[in-house]
Structures are given as C-alpha cells and as structure tokens.
C-alpha atoms as one frame of an Amber mdcrd trajectory, in Angstrom:
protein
 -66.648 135.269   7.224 -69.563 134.200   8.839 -71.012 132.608   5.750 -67.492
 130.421   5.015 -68.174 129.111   8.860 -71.372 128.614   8.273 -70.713 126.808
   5.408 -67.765 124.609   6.844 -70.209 123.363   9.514 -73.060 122.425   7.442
 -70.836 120.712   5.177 -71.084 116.827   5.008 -67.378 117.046   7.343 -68.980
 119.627   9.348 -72.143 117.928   9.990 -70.224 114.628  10.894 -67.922 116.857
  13.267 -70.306 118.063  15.243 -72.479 114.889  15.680 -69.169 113.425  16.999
 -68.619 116.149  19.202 -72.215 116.350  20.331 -72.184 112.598  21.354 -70.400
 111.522  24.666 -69.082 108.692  23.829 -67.736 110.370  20.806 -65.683 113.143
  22.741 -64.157 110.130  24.194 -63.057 108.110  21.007 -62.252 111.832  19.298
 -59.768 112.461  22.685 -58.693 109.256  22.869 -57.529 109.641  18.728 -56.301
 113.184  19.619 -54.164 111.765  22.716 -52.543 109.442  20.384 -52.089 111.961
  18.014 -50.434 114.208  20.337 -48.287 111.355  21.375 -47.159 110.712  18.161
 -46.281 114.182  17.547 -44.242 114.300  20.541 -42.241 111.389  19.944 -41.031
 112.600  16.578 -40.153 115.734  17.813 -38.184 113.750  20.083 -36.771 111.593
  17.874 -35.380 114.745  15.625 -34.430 116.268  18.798 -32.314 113.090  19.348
 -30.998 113.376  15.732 -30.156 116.471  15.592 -28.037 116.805  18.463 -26.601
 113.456  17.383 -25.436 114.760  13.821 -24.507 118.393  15.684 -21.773 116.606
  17.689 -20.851 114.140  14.642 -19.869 117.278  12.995 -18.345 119.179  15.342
 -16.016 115.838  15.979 -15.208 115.996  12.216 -14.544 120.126  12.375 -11.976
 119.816  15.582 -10.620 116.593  13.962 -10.008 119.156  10.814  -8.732 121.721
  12.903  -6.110 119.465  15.054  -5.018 118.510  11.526  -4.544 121.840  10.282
  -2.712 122.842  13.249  -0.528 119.804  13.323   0.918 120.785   9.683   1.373
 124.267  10.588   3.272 123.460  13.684   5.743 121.228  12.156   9.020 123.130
  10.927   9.986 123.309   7.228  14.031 121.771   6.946  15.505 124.304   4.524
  18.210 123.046   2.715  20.498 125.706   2.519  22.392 126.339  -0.947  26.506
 127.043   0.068
C-alpha cells in the first residue's frame, strides 16, 4: 500500500501536485479552482433538485387527472333498456 502511494506521488501528476500544493500562491489558484468546482457541483444538484420535483408534480397532475377520469366513468349510471 505504501509502495502504490509512494508511487502515485512521485509520479509526473504527483510530483506536479505537490509542487502546487507546496507553493502559496498555488494553494490559492488550486482553492480558488476547487471553489468553483464546488460551486458548480452545487448548482447542478440544484438544478436536478429543481427538475425533479418539477417532473414529480407533472406526474402526479397526470395520475389524479387519470384517476378523476376513472372515477367519473364509474360514477355515471348504465340506462338499461329493459326487454318487455
């Protein structure tokens, strides 16, 4: 395990990770891209949140719509004609 870190770090991404880390003015660009990553993030998981709750209601509009159909065809009586 300590060999595959060890590895990851003193590969070329590893190397150029922690030189960007190490460097002050680094931390700040890498926050400043993680902030707007975050951000990002966030704002699609708001957007689906939006979405989702948008086509929730859409269908449940079309499953009472269903319903108040169904129920209006079984409420209205049959005329039997009657055979005399």
């Amino acid at each position: 395990m300590f060999e595959e870190l060890f590895g990851a770090l003193t590969g070329k991404w590893g190397i150029a990770a922690l030189v960007l880390l190490a460097l002050p003015a680094s931390r700040k660009a890498v926050r400043t891209v993680a902030r707007e990553a975050v951000r990002a993030g966030i704002a699609v998981g708001e957007g689906a949140k939006d979405l989702y709750a948008e086509l929730k209601e859409e269908a449940s509009d079309v499953v009472a719509e269903v319903k108040a159909e169904r129920h209006q065809n079984h409420a209205k009586p049959t005329a039997h004609k009657s055979h005399d």
